[in-house]
N, C-alpha and C positions, 0 to 999 in steps of 0.2 A: 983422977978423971975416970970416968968408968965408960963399959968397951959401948954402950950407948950413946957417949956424948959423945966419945969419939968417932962413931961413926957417921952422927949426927952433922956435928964438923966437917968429917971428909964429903956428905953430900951438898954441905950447901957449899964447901969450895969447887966442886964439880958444877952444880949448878949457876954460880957465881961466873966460874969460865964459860959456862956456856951463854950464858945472857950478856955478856961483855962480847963475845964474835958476834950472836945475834946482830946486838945495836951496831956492829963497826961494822959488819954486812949492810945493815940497810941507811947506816949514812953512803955508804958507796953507793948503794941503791941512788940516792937523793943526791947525789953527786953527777950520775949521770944521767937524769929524768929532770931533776929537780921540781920532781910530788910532792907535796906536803906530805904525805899520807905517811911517806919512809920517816920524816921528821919525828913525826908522834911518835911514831914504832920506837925507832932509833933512842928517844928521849926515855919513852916507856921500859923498854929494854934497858936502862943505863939505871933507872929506879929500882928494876926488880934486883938488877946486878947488886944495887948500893945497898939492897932490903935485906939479902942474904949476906953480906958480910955483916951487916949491922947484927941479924939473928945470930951467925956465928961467933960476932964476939960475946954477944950478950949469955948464950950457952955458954960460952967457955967462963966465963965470969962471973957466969948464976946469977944472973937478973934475969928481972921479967919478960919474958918475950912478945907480952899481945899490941904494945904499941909499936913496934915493928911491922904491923900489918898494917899499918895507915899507908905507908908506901906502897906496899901490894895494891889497898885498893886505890891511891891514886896512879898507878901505870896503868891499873885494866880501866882507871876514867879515860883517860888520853887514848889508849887506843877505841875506846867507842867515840870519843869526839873525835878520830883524825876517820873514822867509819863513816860517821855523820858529815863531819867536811869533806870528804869524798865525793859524796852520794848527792849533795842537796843541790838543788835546781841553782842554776848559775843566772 
């Protein structure tokens, strides 16, 4: 493995932890509010979490990595619809 993938690696496992506290913050969010708005978030956040181990095994394994971003873009959909559910006239 070379000092690139490895580093590669150690970011998406830092990034990985970070998006896993995110989404468990804003389920508490949704816990005591009970917004939808934290839902998305929270859900969003759980996909990007799941997008990054998925990219890191795929580097570590040498496959491809560009259909791993279907996840990225479907958490930034979720968070413009829980924007949108937020916002719209009730």
């Amino acid at each position: 493995m070379s000092d690139r993938v490895a580093g590669m690696l150690l970011l998406s496992g830092v990034l990985l932890s970070g998006y896993a506290i995110a989404a468990l913050f804003f389920l508490r969010f949704w816990r005591d509010t009970r917004d939808r708005l934290f839902v998305f978030f929270a859900i969003a956040f759980c996909l990007l979490a799941i997008q990054r181990a998925a990219l890191g095994w795929a580097l570590w394994s040498g496959r491809e990595t560009v259909v791993y971003y279907a996840l990225r873009l479907a958490a930034f959909v979720l968070i413009l619809i829980g924007i949108v559910d937020k916002n719209r006239v009730r």
